[in-house]
C-alpha positions in Angstrom: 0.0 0.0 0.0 2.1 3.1 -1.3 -0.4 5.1 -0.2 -0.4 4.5 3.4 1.3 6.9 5.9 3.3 5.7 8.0 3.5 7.4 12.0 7.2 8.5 12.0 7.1 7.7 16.0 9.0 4.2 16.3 6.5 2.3 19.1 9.2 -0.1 20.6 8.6 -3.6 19.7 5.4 -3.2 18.2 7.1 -1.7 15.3 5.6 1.5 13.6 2.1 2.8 13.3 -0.6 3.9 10.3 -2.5 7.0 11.0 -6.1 6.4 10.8 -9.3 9.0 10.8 -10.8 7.5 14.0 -11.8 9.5 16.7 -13.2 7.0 18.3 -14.8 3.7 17.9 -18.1 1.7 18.8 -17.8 -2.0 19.7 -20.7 -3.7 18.4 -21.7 -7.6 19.6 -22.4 -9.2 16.7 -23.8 -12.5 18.3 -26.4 -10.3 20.1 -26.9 -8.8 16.3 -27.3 -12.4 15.2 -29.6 -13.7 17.9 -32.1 -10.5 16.9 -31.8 -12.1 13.1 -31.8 -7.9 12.6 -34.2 -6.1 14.4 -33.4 -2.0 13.1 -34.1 0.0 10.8 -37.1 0.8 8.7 -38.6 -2.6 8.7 -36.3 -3.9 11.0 -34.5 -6.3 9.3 -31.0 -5.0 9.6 -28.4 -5.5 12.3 -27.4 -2.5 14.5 -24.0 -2.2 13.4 -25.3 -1.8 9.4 -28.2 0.5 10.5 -25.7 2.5 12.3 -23.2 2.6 9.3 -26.3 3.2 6.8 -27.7 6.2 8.5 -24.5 8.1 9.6 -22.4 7.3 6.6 -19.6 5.5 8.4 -17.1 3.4 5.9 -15.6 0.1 7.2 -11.6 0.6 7.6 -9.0 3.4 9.4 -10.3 6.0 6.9 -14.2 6.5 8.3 -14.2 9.4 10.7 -15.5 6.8 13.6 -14.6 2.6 13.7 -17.9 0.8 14.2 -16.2 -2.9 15.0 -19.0 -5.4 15.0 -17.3 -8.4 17.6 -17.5 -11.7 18.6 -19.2 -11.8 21.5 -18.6 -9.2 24.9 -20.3 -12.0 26.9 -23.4 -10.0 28.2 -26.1 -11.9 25.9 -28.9 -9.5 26.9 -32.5 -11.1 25.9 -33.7 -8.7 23.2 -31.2 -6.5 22.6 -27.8 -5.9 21.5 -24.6 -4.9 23.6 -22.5 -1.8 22.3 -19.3 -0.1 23.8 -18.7 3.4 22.9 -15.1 3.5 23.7 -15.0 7.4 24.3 -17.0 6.1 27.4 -15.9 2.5 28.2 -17.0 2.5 31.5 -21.0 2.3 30.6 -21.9 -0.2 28.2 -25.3 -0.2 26.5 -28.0 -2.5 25.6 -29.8 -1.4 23.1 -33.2 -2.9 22.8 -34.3 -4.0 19.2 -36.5 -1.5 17.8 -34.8 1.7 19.1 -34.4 4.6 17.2 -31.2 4.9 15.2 -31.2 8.2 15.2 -31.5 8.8 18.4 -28.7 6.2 19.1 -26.4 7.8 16.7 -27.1 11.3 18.8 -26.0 9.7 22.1 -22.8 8.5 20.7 -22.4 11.8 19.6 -22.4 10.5 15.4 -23.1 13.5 12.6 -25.9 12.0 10.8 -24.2 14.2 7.5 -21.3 11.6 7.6 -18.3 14.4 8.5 -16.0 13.8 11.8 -18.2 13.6 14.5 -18.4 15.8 17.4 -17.2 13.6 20.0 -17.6 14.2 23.8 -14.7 13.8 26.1 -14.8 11.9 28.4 -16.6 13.1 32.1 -17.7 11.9 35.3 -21.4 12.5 36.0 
């Protein structure tokens, strides 16, 4: 890849890094997805983390403004609903029931539904 940039820091023995566009990322269980068999968007047949790409205009890879990760499993299997960690915040981690408003979601995690760099919070106690 000739075009990728290469962080001129070394990082010891993990070699070098690649820059990437994230401010952020959103870890997405996708068993929990699977177990729904979709349950958002219009006619709720898609998964959450699809929806959330759909809607927002988030690209897979280090070039989208936010990684959206769709996981294995992060071993909370809530009945329903689908378990999502918003990394800006990992100390709260949602389950999102199946049905729930995308849009609204996307707000909470602080996404620009026009598809730009989102306006991410930092992170506070409350």
């Amino acid at each position: 890849m000739a075009t990728d940039k290469l962080v001129d820091q070394e990082l010891g023995a993990l070699g070098r890094g690649l820059e990437s566009r994230w401010s952020g990322a959103i870890l997405v269980c996708s068993k929990c997805s699977k177990k729904l068999d979709g349950g958002f968007g219009r006619k709720g047949r898609t998964s959450l983390g699809k929806a959330l790409r759909k809607r927002f205009g988030l690209k897979k890879g280090r070039k989208s403004p936010v990684g959206l990760i769709e996981v294995k499993c992060l071993g909370v299997c809530p009945k329903g609903a689908v378990t999502l960690v918003d990394t800006s915040r990992p100390g709260t981690w949602r389950l999102v029931p199946a049905g729930a408003d995308v849009e609204a979601i996307g707000r909470d995690l602080g996404l620009d539904p026009g598809g730009q760099a989102p306006a991410r919070r930092a992170i506070t106690s409350r």
